[in-house]
TIZA-113548 format. One line per 3 residues: for each residue x, y, z of N, C-alpha, C. Coordinates in steps of 0.001 Angstrom, whole numbers, always signed. Layout:
X,Y,Z,X,Y,Z,X,Y,Z  ...
***
This chain:
-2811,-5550,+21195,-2966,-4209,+21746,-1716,-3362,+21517  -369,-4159,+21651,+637,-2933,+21919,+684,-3009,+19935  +594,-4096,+19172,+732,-3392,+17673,-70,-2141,+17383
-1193,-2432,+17777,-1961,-1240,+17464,-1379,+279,+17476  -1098,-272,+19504,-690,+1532,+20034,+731,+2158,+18871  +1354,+1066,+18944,+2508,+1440,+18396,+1926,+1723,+17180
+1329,+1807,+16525,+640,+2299,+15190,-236,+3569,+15607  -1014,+4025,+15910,-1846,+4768,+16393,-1500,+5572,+17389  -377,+5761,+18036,+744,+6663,+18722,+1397,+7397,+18046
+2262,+6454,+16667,+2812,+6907,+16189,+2098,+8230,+14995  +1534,+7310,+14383,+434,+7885,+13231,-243,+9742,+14075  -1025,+9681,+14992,-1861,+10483,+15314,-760,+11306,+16784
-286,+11115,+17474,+379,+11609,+18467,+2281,+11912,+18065  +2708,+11330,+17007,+3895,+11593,+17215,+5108,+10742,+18031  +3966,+9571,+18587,+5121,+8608,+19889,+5620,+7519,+19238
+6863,+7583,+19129,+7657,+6494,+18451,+7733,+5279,+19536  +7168,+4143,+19581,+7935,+3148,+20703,+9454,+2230,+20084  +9267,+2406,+18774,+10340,+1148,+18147,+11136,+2299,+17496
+12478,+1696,+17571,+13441,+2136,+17105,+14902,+3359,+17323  +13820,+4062,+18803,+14840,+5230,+19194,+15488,+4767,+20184  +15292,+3423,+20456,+16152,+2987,+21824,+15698,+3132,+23200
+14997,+4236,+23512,+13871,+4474,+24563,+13614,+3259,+25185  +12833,+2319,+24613,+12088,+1352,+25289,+12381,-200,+24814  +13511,-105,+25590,+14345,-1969,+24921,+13449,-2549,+25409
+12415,-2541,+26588,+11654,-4376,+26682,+10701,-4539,+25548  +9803,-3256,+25422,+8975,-3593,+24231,+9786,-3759,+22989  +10978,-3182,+22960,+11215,-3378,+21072,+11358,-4960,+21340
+12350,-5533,+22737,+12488,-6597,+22637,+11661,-7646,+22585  +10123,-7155,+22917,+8557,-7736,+22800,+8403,-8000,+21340  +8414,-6670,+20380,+7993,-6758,+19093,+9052,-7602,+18686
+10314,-7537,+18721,+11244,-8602,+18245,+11354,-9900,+18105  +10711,-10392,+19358,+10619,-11951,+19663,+9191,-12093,+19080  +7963,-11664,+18753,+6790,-12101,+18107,+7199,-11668,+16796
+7714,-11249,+16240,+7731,-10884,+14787,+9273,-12543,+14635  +9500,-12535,+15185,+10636,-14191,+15084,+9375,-15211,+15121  +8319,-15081,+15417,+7187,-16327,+15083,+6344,-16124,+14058
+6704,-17267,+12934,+5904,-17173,+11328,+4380,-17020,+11791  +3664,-17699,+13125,+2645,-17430,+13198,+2052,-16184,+13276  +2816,-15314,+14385,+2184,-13587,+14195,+2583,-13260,+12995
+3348,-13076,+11881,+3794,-12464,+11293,+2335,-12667,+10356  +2084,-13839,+10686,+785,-14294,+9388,-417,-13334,+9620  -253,-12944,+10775,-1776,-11618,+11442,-1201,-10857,+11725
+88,-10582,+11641,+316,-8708,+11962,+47,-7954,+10373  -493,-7029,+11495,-750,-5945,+10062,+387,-4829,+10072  -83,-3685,+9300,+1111,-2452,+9215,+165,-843,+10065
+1668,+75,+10302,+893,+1495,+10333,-688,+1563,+9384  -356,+1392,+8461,-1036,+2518,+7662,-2699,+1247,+7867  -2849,+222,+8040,-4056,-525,+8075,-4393,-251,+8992
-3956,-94,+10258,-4571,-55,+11687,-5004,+958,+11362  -4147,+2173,+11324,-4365,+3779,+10784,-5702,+4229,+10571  -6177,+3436,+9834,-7398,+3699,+8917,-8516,+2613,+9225
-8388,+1719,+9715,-9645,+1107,+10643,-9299,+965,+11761  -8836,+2026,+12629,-9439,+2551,+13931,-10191,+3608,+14401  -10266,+4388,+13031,-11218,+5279,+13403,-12960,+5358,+13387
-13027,+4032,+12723,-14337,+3701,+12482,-15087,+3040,+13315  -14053,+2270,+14192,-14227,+2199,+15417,-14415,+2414,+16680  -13884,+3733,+16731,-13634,+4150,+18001,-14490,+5510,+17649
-15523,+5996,+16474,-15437,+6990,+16265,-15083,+8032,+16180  -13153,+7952,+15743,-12528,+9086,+15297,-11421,+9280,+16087  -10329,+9834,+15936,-9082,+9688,+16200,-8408,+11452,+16218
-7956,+11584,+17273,-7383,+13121,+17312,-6354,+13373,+16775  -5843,+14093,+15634,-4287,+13964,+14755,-3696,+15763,+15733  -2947,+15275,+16120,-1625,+16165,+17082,-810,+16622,+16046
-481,+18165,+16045,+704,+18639,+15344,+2216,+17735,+14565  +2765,+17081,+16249,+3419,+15591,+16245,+3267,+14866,+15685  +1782,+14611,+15103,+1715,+12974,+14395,+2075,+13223,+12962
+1388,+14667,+12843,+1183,+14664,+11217,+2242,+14567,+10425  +4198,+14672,+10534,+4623,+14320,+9358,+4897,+12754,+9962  +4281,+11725,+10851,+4720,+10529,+10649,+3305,+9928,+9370
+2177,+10822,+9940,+1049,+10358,+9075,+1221,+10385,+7849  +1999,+11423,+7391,+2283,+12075,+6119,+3260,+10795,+5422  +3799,+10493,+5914,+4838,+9294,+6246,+4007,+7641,+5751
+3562,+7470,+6891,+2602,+6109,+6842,+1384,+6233,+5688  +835,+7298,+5245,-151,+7388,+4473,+680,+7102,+2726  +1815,+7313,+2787,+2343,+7427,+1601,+2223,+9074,+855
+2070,+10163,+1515,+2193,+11452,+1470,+3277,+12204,+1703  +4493,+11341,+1966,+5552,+12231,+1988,+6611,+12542,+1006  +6035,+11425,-421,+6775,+12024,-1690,+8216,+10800,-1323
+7803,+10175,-812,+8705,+8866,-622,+8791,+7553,-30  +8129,+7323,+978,+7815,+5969,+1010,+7425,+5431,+713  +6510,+5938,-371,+5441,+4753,-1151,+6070,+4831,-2769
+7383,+5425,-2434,+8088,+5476,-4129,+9467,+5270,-4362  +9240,+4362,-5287,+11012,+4006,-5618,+11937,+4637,-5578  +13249,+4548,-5377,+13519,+2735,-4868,+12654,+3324,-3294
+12882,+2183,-2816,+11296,+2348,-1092,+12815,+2531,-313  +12790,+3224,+401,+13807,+3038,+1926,+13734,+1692,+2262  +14984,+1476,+3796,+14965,+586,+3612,+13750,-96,+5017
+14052,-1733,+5054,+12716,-2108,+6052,+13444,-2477,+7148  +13499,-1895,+7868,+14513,-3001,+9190,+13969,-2584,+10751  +14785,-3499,+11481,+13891,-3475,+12661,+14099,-1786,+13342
+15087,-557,+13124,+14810,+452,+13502,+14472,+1397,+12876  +13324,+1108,+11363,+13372,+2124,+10018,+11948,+2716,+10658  +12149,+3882,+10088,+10626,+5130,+10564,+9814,+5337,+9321
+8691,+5434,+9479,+7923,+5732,+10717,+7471,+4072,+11255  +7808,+3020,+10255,+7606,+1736,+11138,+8739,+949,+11167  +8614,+296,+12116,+10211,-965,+12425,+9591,-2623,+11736
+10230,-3303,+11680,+9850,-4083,+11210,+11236,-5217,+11412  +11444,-6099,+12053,+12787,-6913,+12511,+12660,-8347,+11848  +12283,-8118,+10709,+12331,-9849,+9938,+13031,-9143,+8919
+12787,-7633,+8720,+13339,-6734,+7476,+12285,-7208,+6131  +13634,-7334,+5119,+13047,-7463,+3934,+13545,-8509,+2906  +13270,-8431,+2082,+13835,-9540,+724,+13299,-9234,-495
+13578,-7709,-1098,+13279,-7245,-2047,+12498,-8102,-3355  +13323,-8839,-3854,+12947,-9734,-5070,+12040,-10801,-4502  +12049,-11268,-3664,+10576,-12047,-3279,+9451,-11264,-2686
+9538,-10334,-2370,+8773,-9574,-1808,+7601,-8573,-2870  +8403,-8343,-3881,+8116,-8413,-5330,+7119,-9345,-5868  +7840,-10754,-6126,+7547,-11946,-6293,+6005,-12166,-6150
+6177,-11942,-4332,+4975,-12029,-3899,+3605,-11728,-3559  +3747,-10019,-4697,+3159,-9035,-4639,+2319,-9599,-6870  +3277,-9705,-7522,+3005,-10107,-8445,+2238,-11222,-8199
+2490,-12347,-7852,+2068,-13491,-7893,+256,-13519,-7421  -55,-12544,-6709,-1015,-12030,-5519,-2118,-11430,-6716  -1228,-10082,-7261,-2477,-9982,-8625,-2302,-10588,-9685
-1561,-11741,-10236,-1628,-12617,-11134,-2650,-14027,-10625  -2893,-13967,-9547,-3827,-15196,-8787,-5172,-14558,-9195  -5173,-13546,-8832,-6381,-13028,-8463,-7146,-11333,-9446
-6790,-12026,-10602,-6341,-11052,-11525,-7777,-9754,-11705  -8864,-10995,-12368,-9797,-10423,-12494,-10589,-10007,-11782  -10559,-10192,-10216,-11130,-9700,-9058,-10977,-8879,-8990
-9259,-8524,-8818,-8597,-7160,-8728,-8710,-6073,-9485  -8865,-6194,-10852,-9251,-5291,-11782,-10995,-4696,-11776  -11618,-5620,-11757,-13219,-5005,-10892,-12941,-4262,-9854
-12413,-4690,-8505,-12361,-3912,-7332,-11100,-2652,-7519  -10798,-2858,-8329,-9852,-1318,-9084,-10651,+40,-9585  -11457,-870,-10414,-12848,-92,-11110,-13926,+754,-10534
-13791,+513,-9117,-14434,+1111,-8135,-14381,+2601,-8382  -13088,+2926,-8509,-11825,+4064,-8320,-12572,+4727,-9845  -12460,+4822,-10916,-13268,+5107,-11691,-14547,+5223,-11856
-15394,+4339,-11079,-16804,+4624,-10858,-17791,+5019,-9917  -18941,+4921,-9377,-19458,+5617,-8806,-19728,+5158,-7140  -20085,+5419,-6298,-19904,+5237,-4895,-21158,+5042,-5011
-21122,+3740,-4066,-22167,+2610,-3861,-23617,+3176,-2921  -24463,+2454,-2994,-25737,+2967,-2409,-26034,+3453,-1046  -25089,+2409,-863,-25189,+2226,+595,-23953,+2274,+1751
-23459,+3538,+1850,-22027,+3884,+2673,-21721,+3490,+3804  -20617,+3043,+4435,-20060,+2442,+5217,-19500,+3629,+6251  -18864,+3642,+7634,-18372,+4971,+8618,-17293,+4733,+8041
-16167,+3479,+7511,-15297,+3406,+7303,-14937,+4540,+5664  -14277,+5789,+6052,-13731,+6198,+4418,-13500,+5460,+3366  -12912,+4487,+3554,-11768,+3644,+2216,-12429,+2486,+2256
-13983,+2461,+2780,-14533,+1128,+2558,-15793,+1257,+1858  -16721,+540,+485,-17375,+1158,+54,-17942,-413,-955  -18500,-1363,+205,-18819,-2731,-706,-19378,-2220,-1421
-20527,-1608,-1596,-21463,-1313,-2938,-21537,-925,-3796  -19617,-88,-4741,-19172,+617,-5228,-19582,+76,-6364  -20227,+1056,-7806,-20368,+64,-8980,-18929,+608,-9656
-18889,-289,-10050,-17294,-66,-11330,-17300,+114,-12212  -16639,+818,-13030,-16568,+1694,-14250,-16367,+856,-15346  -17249,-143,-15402,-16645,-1716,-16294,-16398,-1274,-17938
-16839,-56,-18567,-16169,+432,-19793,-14551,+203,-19441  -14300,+481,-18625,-12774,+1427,-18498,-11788,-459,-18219  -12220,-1345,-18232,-11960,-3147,-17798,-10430,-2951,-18654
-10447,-3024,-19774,-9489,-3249,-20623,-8127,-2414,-20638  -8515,-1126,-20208,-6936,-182,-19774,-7032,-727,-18947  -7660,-648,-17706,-7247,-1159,-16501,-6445,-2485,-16027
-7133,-3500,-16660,-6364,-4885,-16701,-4939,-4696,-17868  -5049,-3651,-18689,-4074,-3615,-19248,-2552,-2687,-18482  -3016,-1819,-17594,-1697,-1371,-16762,-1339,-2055,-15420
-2478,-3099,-14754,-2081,-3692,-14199,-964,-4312,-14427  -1404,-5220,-16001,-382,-5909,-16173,+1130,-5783,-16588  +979,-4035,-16801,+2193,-3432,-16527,+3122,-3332,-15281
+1919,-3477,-14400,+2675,-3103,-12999,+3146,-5015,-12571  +2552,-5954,-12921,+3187,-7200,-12495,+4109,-7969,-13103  +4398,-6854,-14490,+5761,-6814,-15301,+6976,-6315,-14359
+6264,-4818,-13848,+7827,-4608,-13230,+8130,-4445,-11885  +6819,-5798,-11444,+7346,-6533,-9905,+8852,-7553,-10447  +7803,-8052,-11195,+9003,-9820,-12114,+10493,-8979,-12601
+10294,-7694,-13078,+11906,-7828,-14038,+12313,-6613,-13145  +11905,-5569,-12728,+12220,-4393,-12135,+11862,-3078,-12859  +11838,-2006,-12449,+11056,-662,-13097,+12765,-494,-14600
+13359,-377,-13780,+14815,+187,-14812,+14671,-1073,-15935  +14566,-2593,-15825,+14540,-3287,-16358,+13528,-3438,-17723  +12525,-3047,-16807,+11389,-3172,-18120,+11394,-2010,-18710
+11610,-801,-18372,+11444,+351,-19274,+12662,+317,-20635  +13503,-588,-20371,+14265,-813,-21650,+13581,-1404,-22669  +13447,-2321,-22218,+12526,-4016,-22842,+11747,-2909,-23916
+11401,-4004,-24834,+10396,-3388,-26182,+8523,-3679,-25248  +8440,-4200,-24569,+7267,-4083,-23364,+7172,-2851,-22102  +8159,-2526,-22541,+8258,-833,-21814,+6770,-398,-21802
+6447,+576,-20793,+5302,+1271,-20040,+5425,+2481,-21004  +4772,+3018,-21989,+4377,+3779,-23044,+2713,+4563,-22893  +3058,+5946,-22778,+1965,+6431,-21817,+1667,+7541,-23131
+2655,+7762,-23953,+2873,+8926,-25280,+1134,+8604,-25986  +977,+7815,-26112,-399,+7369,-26994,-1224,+6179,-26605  -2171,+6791,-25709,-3152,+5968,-24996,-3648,+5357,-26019
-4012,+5621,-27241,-5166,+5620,-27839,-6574,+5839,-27223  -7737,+4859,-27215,-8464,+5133,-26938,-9083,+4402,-25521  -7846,+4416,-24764,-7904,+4482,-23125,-7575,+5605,-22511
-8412,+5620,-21373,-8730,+6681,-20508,-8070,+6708,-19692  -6504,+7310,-19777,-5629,+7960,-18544,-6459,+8552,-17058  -6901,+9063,-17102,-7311,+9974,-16276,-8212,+8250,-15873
-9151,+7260,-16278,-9735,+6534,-15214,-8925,+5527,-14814  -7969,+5372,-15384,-6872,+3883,-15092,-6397,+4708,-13727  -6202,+6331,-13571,-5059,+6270,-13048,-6110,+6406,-11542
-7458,+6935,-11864,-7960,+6605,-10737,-8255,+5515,-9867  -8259,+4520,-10301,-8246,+2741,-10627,-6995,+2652,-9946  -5891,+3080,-10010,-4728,+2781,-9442,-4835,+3343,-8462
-5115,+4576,-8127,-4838,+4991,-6601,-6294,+4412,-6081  -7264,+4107,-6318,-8386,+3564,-5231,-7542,+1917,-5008  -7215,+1164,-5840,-6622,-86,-5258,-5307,+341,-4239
-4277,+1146,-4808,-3160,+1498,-3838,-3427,+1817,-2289  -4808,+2504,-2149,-4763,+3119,-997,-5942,+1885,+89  -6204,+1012,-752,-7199,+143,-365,-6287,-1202,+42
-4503,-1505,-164,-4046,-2692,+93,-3757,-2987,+1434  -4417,-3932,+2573,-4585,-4230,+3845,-3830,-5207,+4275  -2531,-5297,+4702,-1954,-6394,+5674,-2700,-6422,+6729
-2690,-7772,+7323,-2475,-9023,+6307,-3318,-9391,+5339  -4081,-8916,+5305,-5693,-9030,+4252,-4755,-9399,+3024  -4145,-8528,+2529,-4058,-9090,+877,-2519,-9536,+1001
-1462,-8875,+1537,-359,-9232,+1814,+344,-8969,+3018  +1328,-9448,+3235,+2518,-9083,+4293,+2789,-7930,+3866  +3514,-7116,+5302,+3715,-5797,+5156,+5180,-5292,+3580
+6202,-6327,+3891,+7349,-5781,+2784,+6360,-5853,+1411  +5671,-7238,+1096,+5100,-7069,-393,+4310,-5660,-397  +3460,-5731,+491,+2377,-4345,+379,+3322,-3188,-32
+4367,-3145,+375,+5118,-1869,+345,+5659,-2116,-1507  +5466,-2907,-1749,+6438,-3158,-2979,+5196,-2553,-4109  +4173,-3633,-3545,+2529,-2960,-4331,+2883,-1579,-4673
+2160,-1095,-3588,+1949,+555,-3049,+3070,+1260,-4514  +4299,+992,-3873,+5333,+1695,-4249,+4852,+1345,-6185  +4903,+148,-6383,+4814,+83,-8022,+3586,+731,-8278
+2567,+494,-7452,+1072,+1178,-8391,+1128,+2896,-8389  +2357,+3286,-7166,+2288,+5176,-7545,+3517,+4798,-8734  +4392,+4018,-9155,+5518,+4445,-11054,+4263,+4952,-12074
+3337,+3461,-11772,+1871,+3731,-12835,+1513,+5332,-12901  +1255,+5447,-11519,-55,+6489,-11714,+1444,+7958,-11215  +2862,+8170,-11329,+3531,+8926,-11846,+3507,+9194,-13337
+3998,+7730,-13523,+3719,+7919,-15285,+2670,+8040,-15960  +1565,+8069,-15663,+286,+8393,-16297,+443,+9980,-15868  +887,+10470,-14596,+1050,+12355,-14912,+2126,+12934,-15510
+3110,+11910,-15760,+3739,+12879,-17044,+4948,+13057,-15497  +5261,+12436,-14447,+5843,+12909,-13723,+7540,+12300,-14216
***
């Protein structure tokens, strides 16, 4: 209950509980359960609760206040969801987080995640390029019946595997490399559907569902370099 509020306070009202010092028993609450590997294995983040609680509760009131943390947690503020990421610690905004981080495994573990699960991921990418399923869900960002744009398979699995290049070596790293991310001449792949493919998976990654919150952030953050560099940004 209190992860939630503290997500859904923050997000829609503007109420920070972690990090301004205000309220030492709860930070000291979230502190001591985030020190047990077991919650950490079922806590989720802002931005998951965010977005399946409203489907629940049928709908959520956004306050003047909330909107630049939303702007924030959604990855809309032109920086948290983009390199290099701020940092993760137990008093960072708009979420706290007191195990912090570990950049290069966190990475690691974000690669390793769509290298497991490669070809799943690239179908349920495909979504994002194709057409919305028969049968709609209350949830926005949920859409089992989505058919996928399965022409478009081969860019797609092909910039993935750009992006789990520069989990492994780093963005500065690989853009040297002769495997550098080269956007000058698609040939005869479709920019415009890869890059939709990238933001329907980006905005679809669920702690704990697919990862812990630092990898998710590492995701997120690499799949907007992709879909920067596919606009020429």
């Amino acid at each position: 209950m209190l992860e939630r509020a503290a997500a859904s306070l923050t997000y829609y009202k503007g109420f920070v509980m972690r990090g301004s010092g205000k309220y030492p028993a709860l930070e000291a609450w979230f502190d001591a359960m985030e020190s047990r590997a077991t919650y950490l294995g079922t806590k989720s983040d802002h931005y998951t609760h965010c977005h399946d609680l409203p489907p629940q509760l049928g709908g959520c009131h956004m306050t003047p206040a909330g909107e630049p943390f939303a702007a924030a947690i959604d990855g809309q503020d032109g920086s948290s969801w983009r390199l290099p990421l701020p940092p993760l610690t137990a008093s960072s905004s708009p979420e706290a987080y007191s195990p912090g981080e570990n950049p290069p495994l966190d990475r690691l573990q974000a690669a390793a995640r769509l290298v497991c699960n490669h070809a799943a991921v690239v179908q349920f990418a495909l979504r994002g390029a194709g057409k919305p399923g028969p049968k709609p869900v209350s949830a926005p960002l949920a859409d089992p019946t989505g058919i996928a744009a399965a022409e478009h398979t081969a860019a797609v699995d092909a910039a993935l595997r750009h992006v789990v290049h520069a989990l492994l070596t780093g963005v500065q790293e690989k853009q040297v490399m002769q495997e550098a991310l080269q956007i000058k001449d698609l040939g005869e792949f479709d920019g415009a559907a890869v890059m939709a493919s990238a933001e329907y998976l980006r905005d679809r990654i669920g702690v704990p569902r697919d990862l812990k919150l630092p990898a998710a952030r590492q995701l997120r953050a690499h799949l907007n370099w992709l879909i920067d560099n596919l606009q020429g940004r």
